[in-house]
C-alpha positions as CSV (number, residue, x, y, z in Angstrom):
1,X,58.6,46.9,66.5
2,X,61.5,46.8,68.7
3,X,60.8,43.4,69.9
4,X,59.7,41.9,66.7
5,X,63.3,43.0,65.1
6,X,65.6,41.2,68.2
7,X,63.3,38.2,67.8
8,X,62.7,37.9,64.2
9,X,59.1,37.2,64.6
10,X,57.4,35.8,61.6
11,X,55.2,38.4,60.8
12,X,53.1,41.4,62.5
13,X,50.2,43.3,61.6
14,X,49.8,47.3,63.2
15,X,46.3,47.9,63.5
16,X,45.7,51.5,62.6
17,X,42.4,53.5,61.4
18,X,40.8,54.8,58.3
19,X,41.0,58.6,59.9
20,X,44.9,58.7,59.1
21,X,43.2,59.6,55.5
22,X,42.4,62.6,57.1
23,X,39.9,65.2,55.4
24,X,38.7,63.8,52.3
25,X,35.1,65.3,51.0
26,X,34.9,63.6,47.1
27,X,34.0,60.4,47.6
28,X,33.0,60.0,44.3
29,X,35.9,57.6,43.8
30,X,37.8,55.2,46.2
31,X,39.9,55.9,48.9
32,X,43.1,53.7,48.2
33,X,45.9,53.4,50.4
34,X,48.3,56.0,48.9
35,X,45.6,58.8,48.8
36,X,45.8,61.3,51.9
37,X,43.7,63.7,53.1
38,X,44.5,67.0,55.0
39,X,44.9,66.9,58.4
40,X,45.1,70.1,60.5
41,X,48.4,69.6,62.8
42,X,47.5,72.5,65.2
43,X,43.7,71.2,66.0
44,X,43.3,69.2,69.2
45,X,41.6,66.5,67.5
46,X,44.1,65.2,65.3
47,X,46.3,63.8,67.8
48,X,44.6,60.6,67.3
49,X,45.1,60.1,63.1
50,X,48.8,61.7,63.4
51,X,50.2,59.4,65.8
52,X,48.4,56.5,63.8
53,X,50.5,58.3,60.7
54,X,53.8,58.5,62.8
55,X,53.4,54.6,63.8
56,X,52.8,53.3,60.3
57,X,55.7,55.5,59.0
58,X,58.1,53.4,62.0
59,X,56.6,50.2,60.3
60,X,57.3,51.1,56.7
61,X,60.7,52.4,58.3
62,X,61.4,49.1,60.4
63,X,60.4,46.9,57.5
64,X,62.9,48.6,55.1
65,X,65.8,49.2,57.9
66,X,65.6,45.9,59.5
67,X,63.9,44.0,57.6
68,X,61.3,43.4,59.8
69,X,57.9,41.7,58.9
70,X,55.3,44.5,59.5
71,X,52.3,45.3,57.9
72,X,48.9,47.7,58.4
73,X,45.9,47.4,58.9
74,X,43.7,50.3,58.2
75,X,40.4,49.3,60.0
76,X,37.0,50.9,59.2
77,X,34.6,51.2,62.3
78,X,34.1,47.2,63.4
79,X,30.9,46.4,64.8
80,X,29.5,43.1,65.5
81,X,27.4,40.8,68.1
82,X,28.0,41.2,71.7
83,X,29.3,45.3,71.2
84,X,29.1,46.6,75.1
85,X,25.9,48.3,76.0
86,X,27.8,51.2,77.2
87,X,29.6,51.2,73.4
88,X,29.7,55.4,72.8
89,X,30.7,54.8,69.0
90,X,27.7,56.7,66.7
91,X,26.6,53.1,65.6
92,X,25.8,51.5,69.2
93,X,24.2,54.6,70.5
94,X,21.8,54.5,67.4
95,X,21.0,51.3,67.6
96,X,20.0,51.9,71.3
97,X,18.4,54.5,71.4
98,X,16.0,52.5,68.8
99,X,15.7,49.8,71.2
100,X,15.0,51.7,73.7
101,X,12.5,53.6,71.7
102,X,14.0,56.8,72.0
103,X,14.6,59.3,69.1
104,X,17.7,59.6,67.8
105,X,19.2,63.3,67.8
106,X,21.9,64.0,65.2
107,X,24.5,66.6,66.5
108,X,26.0,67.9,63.1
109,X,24.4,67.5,59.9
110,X,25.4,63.4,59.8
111,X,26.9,64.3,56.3
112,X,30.1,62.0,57.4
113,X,30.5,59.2,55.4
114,X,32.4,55.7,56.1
115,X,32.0,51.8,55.4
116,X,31.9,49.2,58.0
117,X,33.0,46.1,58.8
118,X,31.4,42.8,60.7
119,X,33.7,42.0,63.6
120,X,34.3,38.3,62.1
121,X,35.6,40.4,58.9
122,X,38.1,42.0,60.3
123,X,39.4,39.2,61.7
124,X,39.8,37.4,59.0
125,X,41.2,40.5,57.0
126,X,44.1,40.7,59.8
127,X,44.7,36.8,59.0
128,X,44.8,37.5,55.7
129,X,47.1,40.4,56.3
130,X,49.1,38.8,58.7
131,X,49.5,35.8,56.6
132,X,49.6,37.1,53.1
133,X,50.1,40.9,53.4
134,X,53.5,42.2,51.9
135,X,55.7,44.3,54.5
136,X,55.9,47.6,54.8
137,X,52.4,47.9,53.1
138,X,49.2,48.9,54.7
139,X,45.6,47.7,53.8
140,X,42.0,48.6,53.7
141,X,40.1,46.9,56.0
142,X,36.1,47.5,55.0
143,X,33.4,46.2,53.4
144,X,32.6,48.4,50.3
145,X,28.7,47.8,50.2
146,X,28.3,49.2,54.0
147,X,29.7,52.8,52.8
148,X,26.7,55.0,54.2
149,X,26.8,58.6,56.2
150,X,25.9,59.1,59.5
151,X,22.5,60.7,58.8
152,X,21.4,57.6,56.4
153,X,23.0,55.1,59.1
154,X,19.9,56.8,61.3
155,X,17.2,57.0,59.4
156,X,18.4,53.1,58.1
157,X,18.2,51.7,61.8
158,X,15.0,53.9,62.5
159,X,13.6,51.9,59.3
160,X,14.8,48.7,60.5
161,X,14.7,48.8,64.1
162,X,11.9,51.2,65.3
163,X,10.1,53.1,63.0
164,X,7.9,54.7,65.6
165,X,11.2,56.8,66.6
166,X,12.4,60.3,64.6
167,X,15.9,61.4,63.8
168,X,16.2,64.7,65.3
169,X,18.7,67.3,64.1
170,X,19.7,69.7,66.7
171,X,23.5,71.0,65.5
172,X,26.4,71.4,68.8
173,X,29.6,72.3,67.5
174,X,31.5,71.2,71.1
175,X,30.8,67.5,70.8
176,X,34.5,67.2,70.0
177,X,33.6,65.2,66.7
178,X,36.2,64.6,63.8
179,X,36.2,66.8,60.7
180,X,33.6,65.6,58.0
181,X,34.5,63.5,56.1
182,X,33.5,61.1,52.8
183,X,35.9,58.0,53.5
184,X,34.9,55.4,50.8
185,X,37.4,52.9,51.0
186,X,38.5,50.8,48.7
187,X,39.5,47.0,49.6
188,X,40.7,45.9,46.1
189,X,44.0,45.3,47.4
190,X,43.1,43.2,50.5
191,X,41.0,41.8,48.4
192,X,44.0,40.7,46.1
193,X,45.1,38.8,49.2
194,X,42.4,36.7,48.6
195,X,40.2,38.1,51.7
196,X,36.1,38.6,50.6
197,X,33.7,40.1,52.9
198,X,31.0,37.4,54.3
199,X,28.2,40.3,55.9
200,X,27.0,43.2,54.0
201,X,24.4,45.6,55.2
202,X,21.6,43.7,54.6
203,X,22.5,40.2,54.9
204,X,19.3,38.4,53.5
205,X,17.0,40.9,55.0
206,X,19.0,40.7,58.3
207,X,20.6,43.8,58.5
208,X,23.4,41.7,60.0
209,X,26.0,44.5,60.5
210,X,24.1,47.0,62.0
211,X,20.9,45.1,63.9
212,X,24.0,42.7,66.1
213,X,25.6,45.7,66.9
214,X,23.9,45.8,70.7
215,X,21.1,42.5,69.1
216,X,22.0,38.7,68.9
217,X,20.6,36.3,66.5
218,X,19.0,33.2,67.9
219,X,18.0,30.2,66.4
220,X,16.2,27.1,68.0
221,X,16.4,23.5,67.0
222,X,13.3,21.7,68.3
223,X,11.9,18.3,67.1
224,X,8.0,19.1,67.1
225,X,5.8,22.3,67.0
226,X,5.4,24.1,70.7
227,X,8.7,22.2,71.6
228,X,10.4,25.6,70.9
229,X,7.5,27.4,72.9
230,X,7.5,24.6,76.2
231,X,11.0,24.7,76.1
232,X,12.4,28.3,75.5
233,X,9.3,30.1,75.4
234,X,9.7,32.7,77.5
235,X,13.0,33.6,76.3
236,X,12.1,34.3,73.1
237,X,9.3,36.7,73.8
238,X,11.9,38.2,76.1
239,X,14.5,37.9,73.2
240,X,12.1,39.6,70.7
241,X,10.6,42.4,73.1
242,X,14.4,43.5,73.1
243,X,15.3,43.4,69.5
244,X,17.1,40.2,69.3
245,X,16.1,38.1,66.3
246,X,15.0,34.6,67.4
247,X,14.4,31.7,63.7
248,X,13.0,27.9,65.0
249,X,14.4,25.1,63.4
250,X,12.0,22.4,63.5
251,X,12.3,18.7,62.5
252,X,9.3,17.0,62.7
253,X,7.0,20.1,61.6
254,X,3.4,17.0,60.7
255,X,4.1,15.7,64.0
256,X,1.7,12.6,62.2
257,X,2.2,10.0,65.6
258,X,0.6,12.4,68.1
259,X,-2.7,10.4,69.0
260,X,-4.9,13.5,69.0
261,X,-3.4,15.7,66.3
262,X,-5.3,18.3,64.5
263,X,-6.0,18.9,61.0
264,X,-3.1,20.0,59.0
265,X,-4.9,23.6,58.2
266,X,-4.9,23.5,62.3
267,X,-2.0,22.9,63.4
268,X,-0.4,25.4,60.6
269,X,-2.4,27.8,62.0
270,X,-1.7,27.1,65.5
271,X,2.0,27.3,64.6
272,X,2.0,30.2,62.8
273,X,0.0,32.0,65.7
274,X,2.3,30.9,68.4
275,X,5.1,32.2,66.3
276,X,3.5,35.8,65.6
277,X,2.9,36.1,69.6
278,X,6.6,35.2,70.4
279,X,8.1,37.4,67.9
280,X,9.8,34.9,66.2
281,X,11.3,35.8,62.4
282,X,11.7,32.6,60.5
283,X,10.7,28.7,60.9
284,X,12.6,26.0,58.9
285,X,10.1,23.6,58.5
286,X,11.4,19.8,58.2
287,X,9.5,16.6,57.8
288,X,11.2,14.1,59.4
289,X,9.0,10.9,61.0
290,X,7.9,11.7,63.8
291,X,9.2,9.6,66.8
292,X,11.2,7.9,64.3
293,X,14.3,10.0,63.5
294,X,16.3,7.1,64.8
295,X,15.3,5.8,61.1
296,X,16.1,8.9,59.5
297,X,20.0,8.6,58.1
298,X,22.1,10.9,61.2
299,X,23.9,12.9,58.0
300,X,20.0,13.9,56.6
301,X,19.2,15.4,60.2
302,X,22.6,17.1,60.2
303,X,22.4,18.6,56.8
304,X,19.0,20.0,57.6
305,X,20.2,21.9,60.6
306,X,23.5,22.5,58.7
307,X,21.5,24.6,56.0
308,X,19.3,26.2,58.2
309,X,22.2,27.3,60.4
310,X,24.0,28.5,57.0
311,X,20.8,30.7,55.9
312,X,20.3,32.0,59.3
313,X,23.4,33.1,60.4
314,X,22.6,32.6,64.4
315,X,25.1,34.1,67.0
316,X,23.6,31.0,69.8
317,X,22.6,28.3,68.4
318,X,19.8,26.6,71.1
319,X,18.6,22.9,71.2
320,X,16.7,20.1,73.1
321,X,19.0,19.0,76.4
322,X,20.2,15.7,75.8
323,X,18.3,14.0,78.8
C-alpha cells in the first residue's frame, strides 16, 4: 500500500478470502459484502480471517487517506487444472483419494458450506476488479451455482469419480479446522462489473470444476479412425486409467479412399470398440474427403476443430506432428 501511494500506481487489487465473513450458519440468503459474521478473537484459528480483516480495513483506509487505487478481492476456494498432487485443501484430497480408490473419511460432520471458483474465473474476476472495481470496495469472487457443503462435495466426487469408494464419517475435533460455516456468496456486484462465470459444477456433464482439480482434459485431433490409437494410444489408456478425461477429434471419420475398407456398420463398430477399451469420453465425428483435405476450404477444417475445442473444453490440445 505504501508503495502504491509514493508511486501512484494505476490500480491494485488485495486478494483476501471469503472466511473474513466469519461464522455465518443461515445461508438461506446471500452473503454480500457488507454482511459479517462473528469471529472469536481469542481462538487460535482466527488469526488467519482477522489479519485478512485488518488488511482490507488499511485498503479502505489508504484509498480514502491517500487516495490510493485499492480494491478487494474476496476469493472463494479456487480450484482448477494442474492443482499440486500434494494440494491439502478438502477438494484435492477428495478428489484423490477417489483416484486412488480410496474411501474418503469425513472428519466433522461436512455440514460447511462454500462455492467455488475455476482457476480461469478468478482470474478474470481480478481483471475485472482490477480494471473496473471502484476503490476502497471489496468483491465476491465465486461462482453462485458451485455453492455445496463438504459432505455433498464427497458424496458428488464419489458419484462422479469412483463410485466403488464410501464416504466415511469418523468425527476428530483436533484437525484444527475452521468454525462451520454456511458461506453462500453472492457475486451480484462483481457481476455488475460486467464479470460472468464461464465453468459451473457440471459443465456439460464434465464436472469441470471439481474432476480438473488433480484430472486434465485431453482432446485429440486425428485425421482418420485408429490415427488417435497408432499415434497416442497408449497415452490415453494411461490418461483414462488415471482419471483424466481424453475426447478424439476426427476429420475424416468414412475414411472412403482406403483400398480395403470395411463396411460402414464395421468400421463404426470397430471405432466405437477401440474407443470403449481406451477410455475415451467423446468423438467428434467429421467427414472431410479423405486424402483430400487439401480441397476442403482451410476455414471449414478450422471451424470444425474450433467447435469441437469450444464443446470440449480441453486443458492439452494434441494433434498429428507436422512431418
Amino acid at each position: 500500500l505504501e508503495f502504491s501511494r509514493k508511486s501512484e500506481v494505476k490500480s491494485f487489487v488485495y486478494l483476501s478470502s471469503l472466511e473474513v465473513y466469519g461464522t455465518i450458519t443461515d445461508d438461506s440468503i446471500l452473503v454480500t459484502e457488507d454482511i459479517q459474521g462473528y469471529l472469536e478473537p481469542m481462538a487460535v484459528r482466527s488469526s488467519y480471517p482477522m489479519a485478512k480483516r485488518a488488511t482490507e480495513n488499511l485498503c479502505c483506509l489508504y484509498a480514502s487517506e491517500y487516495g490510493v487505487n485499492v480494491k478487494v478481492a474476496r476469493l472463494t476456494q479456487t480450484t482448477g487444472a494442474g492443482v499440486s498432487n500434494d494440494d491439502n485443501r478438502v477438494i484435492v484430497q477428495f478428489c484423490r483419494l477417489a483416484v486412488q480408490d480410496k474411501d474418503i473419511i469425513l472428519h466433522s460432520s461436512g455440514n460447511a458450506a462454500r462455492p467455488y471458483c475455476y482457476t480461469m474465473d478468478a482470474i478474470s474476476a481480478i481483471l475485472y476488479i482490477l480494471l473496473n472495481g471502484n476503490n476502497g470496495q471489496a468483491y465476491n469472487v465465486a461462482n453462485e451455482d458451485s455453492y455445496i457443503s463438504a459432505k455433498d462435495l464427497a458424496l458428488y466426487i464419489q458419484k462422479k469419480i469412483n463410485p466403488n469408494i464410501k464416504v466415511k464419517l469418523e468425527i476428530n475435533n483436533e484437525m484444527g479446522y475452521a468454525p462451520e460455516t454456511k458461506l453462500r456468496l453472492s457475486s451480484n456486484k462483481l457481476c455488475a462489473l460486467g464479470w460472468k462465470p464461464k465453468y459451473s459444477i457440471c459443465h456439460q456433464g464434465n464436472f469441470k470444476i471439481f474432476n480438473c482439480t488433480i484430472l486434465m482434459k485431453y482432446l485429440i485431433v486425428a485425421a482418420h479412425p485408429d490415427d488417435e490409437v497408432l499415434g497416442a494410444g497408449g497415452a490415453i489408456y494411461k490418461w483414462t486409467r488415471e482419471g483424466h478425461i481424453v475426447d478424439v477429434c476426427l476429420m475424416c471419420t468414412e475414411a472412403r479412399a482406403r483400398a480395403f475398407r470395411p463396411e460402414d456398420k464395421e468400421l463404426n463398430n470397430n471405432l466405437n470398440a477401440s474407443s470403449k477399451f481406451l477410455g475415451i469420453y467423446k468423438i467428434y465425428e467429421g467427414v472431410f474427403p479423405n486424402i483430400e483435405m487439401n480441397t476442403v476450404p482451410h476455414l471449414k477444417l478450422v471451424q470444425f476443430i474450433e467447435s469441437a475445442i469450444k464443446e470440449s473444453l480441453p486443458d492439452i490440445v494434441i494433434t498429428h506432428h507436422p512431418a
